[in-house]
C-alpha positions as CSV (number, residue, x, y, z in Angstrom):
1,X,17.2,-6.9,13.0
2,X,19.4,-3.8,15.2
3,X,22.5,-6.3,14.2
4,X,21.8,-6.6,10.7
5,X,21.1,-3.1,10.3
6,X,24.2,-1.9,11.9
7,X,26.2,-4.5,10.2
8,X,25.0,-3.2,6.9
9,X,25.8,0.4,8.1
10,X,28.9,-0.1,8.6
11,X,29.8,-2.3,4.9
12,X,27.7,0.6,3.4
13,X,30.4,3.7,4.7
14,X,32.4,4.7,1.3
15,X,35.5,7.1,1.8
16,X,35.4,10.1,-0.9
17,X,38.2,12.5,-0.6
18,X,36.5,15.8,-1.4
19,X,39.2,19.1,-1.8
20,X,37.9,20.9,1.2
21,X,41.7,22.0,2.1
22,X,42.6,19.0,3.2
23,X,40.1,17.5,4.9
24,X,38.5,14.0,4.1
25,X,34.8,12.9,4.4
26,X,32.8,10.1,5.2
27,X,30.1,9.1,3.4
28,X,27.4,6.5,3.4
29,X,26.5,5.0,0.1
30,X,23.2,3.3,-1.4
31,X,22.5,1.7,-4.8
32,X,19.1,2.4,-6.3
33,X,18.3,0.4,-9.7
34,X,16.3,-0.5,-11.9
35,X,16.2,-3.8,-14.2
36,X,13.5,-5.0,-16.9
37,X,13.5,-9.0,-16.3
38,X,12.6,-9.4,-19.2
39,X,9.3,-11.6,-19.3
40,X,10.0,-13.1,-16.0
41,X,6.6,-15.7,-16.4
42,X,6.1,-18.5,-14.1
43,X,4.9,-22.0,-15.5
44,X,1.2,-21.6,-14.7
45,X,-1.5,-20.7,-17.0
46,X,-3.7,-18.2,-16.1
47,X,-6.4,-18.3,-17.3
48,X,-7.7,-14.1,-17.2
49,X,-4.1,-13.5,-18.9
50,X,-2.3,-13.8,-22.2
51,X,0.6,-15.5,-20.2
52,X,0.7,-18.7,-22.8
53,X,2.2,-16.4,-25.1
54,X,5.6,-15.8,-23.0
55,X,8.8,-17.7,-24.3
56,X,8.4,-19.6,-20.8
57,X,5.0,-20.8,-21.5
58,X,6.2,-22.0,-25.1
59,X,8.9,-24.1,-24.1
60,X,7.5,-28.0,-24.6
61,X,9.9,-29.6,-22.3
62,X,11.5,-28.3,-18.4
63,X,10.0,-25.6,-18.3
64,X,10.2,-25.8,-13.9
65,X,13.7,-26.2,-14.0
66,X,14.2,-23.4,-17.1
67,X,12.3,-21.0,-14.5
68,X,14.3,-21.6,-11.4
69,X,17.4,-21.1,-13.9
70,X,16.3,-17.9,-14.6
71,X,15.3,-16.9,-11.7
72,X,18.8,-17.6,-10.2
73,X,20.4,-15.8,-13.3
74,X,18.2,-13.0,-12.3
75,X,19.3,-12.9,-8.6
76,X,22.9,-13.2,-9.8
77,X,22.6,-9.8,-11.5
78,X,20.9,-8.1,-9.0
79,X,23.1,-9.7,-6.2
80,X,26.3,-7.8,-7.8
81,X,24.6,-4.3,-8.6
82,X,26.5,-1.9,-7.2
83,X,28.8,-4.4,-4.8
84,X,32.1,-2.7,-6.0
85,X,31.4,0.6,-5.1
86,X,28.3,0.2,-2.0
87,X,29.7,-3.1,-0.9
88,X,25.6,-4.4,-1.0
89,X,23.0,-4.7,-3.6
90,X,20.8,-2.2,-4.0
91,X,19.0,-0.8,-1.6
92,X,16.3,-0.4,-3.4
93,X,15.6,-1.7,-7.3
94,X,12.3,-1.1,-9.6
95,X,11.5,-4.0,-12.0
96,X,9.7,-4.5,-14.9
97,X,8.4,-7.4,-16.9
98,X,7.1,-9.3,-14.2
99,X,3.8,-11.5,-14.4
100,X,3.1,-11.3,-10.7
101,X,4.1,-11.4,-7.4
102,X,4.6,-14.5,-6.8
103,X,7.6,-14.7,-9.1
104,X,9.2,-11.9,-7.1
105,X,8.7,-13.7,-4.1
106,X,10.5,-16.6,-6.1
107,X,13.2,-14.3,-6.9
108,X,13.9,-12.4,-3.7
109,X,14.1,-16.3,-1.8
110,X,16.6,-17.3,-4.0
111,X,19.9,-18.1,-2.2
112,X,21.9,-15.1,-3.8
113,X,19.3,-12.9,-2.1
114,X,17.9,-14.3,0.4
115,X,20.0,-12.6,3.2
116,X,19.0,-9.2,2.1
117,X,15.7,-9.9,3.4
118,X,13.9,-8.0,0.5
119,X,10.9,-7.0,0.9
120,X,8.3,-6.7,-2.1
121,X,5.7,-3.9,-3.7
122,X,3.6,-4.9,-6.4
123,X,0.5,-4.3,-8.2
124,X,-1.7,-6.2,-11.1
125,X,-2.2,-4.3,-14.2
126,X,-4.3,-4.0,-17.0
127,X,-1.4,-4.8,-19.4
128,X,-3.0,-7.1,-21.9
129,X,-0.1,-9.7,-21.6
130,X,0.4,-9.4,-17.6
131,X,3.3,-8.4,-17.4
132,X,3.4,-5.6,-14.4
133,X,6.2,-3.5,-12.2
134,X,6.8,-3.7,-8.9
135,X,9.3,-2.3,-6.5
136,X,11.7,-4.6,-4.0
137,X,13.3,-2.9,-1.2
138,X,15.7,-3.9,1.5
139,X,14.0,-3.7,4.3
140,X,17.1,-2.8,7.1
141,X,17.6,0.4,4.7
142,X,14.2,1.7,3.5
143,X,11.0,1.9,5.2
144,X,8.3,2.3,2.6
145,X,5.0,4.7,4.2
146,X,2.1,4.6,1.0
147,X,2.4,3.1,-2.0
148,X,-0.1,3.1,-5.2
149,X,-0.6,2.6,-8.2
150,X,-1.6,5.0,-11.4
151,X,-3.2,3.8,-14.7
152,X,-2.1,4.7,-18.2
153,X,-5.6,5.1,-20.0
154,X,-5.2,5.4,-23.7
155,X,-7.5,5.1,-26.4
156,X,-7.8,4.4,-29.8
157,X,-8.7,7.6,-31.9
158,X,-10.6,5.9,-34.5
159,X,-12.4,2.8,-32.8
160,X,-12.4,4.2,-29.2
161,X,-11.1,1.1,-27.8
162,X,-8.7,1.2,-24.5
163,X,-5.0,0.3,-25.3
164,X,-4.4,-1.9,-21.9
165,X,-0.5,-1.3,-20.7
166,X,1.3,-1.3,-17.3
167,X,0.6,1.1,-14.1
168,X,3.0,3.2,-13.2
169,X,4.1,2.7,-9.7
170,X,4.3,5.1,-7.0
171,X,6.0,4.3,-3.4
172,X,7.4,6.8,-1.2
173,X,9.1,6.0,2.1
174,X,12.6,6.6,4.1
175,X,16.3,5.5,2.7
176,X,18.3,5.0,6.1
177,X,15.9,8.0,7.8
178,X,15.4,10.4,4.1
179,X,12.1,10.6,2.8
180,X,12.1,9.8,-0.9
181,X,9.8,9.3,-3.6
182,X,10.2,6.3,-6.2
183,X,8.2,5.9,-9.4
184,X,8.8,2.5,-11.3
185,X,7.8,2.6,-15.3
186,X,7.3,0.7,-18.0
187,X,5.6,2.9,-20.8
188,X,4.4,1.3,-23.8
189,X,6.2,-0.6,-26.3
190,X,7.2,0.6,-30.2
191,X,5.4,-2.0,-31.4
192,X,4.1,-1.0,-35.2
193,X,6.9,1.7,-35.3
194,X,8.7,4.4,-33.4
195,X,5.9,7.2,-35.0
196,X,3.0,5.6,-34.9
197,X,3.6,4.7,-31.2
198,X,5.0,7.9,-30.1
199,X,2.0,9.4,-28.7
200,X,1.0,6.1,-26.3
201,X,5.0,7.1,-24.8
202,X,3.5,10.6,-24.9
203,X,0.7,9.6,-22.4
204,X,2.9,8.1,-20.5
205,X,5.4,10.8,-19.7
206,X,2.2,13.3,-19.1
207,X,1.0,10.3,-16.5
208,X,4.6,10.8,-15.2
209,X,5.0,14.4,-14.8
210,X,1.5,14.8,-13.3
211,X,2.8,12.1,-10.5
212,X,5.6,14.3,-10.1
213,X,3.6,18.1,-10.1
214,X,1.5,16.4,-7.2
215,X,4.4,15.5,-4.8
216,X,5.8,19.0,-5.6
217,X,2.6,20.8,-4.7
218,X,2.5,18.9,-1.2
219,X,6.6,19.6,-0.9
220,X,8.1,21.6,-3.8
221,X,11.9,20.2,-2.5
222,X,10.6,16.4,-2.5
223,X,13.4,14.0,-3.6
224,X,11.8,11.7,-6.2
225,X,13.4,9.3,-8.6
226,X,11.6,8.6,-11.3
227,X,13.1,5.1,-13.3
228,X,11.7,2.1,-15.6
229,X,12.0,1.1,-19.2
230,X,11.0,4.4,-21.1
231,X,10.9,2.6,-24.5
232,X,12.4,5.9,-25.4
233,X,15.8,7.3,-25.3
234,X,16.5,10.3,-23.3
235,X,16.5,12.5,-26.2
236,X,13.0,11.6,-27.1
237,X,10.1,14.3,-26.8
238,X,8.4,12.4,-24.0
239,X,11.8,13.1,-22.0
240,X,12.8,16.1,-23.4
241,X,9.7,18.7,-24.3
242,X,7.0,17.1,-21.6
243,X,9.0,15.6,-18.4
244,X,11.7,18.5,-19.4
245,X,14.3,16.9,-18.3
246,X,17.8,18.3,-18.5
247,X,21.4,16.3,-18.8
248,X,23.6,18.9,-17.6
249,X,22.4,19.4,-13.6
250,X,23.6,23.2,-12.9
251,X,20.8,23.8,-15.6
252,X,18.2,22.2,-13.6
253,X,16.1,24.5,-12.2
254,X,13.5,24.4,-9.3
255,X,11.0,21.4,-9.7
256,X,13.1,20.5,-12.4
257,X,14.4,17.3,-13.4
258,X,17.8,15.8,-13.8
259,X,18.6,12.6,-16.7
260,X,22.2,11.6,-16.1
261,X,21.7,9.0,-18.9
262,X,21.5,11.5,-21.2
263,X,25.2,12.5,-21.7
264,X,25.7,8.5,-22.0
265,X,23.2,8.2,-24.9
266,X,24.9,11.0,-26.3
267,X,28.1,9.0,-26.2
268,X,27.0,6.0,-27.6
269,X,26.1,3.8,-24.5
270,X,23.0,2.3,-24.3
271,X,20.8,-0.5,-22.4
272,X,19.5,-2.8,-25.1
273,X,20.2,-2.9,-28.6
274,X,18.1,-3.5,-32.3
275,X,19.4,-3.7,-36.0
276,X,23.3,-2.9,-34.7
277,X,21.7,0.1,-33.3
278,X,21.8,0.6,-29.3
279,X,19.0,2.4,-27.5
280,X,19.1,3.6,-23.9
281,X,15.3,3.3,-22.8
282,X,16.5,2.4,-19.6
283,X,16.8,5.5,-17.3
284,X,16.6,7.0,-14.0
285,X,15.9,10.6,-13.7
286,X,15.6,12.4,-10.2
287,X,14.7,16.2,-9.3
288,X,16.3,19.3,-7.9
289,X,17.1,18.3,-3.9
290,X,18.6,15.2,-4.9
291,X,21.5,17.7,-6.9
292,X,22.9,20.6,-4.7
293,X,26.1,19.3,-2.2
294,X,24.6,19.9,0.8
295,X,25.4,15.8,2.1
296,X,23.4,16.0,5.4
297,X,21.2,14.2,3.8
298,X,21.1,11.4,0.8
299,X,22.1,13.0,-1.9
300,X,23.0,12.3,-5.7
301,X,26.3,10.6,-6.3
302,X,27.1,9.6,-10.0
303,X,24.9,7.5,-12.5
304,X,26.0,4.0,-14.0
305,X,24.6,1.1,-16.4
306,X,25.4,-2.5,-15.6
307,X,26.9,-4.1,-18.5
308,X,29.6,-6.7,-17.3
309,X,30.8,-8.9,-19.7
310,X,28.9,-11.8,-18.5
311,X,25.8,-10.0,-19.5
312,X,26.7,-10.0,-23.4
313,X,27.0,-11.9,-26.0
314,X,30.6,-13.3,-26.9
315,X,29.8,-14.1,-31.0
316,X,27.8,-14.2,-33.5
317,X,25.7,-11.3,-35.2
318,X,24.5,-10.5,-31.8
319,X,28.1,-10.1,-30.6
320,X,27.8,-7.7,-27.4
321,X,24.4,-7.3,-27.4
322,X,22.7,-7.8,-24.3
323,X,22.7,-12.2,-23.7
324,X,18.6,-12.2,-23.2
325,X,17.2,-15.2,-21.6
326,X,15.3,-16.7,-24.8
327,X,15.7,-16.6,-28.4
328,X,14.9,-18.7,-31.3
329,X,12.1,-20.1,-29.2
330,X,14.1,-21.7,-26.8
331,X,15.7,-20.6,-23.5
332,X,20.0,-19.3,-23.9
333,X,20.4,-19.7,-20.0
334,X,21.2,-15.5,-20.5
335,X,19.8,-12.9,-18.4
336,X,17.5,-10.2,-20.1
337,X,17.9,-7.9,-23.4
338,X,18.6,-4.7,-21.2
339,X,21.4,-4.0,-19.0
340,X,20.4,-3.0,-15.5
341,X,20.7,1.2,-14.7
342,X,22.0,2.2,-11.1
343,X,22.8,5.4,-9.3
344,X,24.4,5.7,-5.9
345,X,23.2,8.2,-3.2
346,X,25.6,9.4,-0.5
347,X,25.3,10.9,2.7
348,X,27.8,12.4,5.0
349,X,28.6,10.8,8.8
350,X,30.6,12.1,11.4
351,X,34.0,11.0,11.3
């Protein structure tokens, strides 16, 4: 394991020159992502779930080898985050859309990823359908400490009933020796309309922020990332007016937050796309110590989504939308109907 980890040290050291006169630094680089799989099911019924409902469940015929195809398409993507810059996948990726663990064990022993001896965080929900989030880790660069789990409890106004939906995920552990906080999301869906859903997404972020308050009251300069599929965009209230979060990072201010994807959104990028209009629910947002240039420890590098052109369609109405894994009730051999978000930390070595 020493051999592996300083072998990974030394593919993870990026050069960035940085006007300091003329001096150059060294800096280690990580990738930290986040990817909805987009109903990553395996072939088994269970029978407390309403798993028969996901595309991979309807399919009448090879459905086993249709899951270990998308399981390797999955790896593929994950494989290649952040390779051209952190020459590694991440170091550590949140996922959503996931029925259990077992199907992240499936995915982390594929061959594509099976030498960065992942390790694995997850939780059952509630969510009505099964699907959950988890967190996968490598574990020569991050060494989680606690992890748990935080339930979204919403109920109906009128008949009282619970609305079941995913945990949110907490873990908090050390990058490469940095204590850092990681919360893995997926708030509620817009299902029955953007407004009549809003307030469920609204639950969510208060869920979210009062996560956050509660590693700032134990350390008010605790580095958290907060990521998943918001099923909002970052100009959305829930973003906006409850976690506060600001796209321009000299105006965060203390315990504030930081959404690079902001300034994207507002240039017409996005992670999935609806009706020839593209959203960008999928974010990762990250607080004050993670901004100021101080690089003796991990630190905030730049923001990025993942959309290669493999990962989009080449014709047809759908024409560089996101190439999802099933449509039309069968399976496209495509990955998911969201691009993948990333954002590299860097921290300064001795030359």
């Amino acid at each position: 394991m020493k051999y592996k980890s300083l072998v990974l040290t030394c593919l993870l050291i990026l050069w960035v020159s940085m006007i300091a006169g003329q001096d150059k630094k060294k800096f280690k680089i990580h990738t930290i992502a986040f990817y909805n799989l987009e109903n990553l099911f395996d072939t088994i019924n269970d029978p407390v779930k309403f798993d028969e409902a996901s595309p991979i469940m309807e399919l009448k015929v090879d459905r086993q080898h249709i899951y270990k195809k998308k399981v390797s398409n999955m790896a593929k993507v994950i494989a290649d985050l952040g390779v051209d810059e952190a020459r590694n996948s991440p170091a550590i990726l949140g996922v959503c859309e996931v029925e259990n663990r077992e199907v992240l064990v499936d995915l982390v022993n594929d061959p594509q990823l099976l030498n960065k001896d992942y390790g694995i965080i997850h939780y059952d929900s509630p969510d009505a359908r099964g699907i959950d989030v988890g967190l996968l880790y490598q574990k020569a660069l991050f060494q989680p400490i606690s992890s748990s789990k935080h339930e979204l409890k919403i109920y109906d106004d009128i008949t009282k009933n619970r609305f079941y939906t995913r945990d949110q995920l907490l873990v908090s552990g050390k990058l490469d020796g940095d204590l850092i906080h990681i919360i893995v999301n997926h708030w509620p869906s817009r299902s029955g309309g953007e407004a009549r859903s809003r307030p469920k997404r609204e639950a969510a972020a208060k869920l979210n922020k009062l996560i956050i308050d509660s590693l700032q009251a134990v350390d008010p300069y605790a580095k958290i990332f907060t990521m998943g599929d918001l099923n909002d965009d970052p100009t959305n209230n829930s973003i906006k007016d409850i976690l506060k979060a600001e796209d321009d990072r000299d105006k965060v201010g203390f315990k504030g937050i930081y959404n690079p994807y902001e300034t994207m959104y507002k240039n017409g990028l996005g992670t999935t796309a609806y009706r020839d209009a593209w959203s960008l629910f999928d974010q990762i947002l990250m607080t004050k110590p993670l901004l100021d240039k101080d690089y003796s420890s991990y630190k905030f590098y730049k923001a990025s989504i993942y959309n290669k052109n493999f990962l989009t369609n080449k014709k047809g109405r759908y024409k560089g939308y996101p190439l999802r894994s099933f449509a039309d009730g069968g399976f496209t051999n495509g990955f998911s109907d969201h691009f993948p978000v990333y954002v590299f930390v860097i921290k300064e070595v001795e030359n």
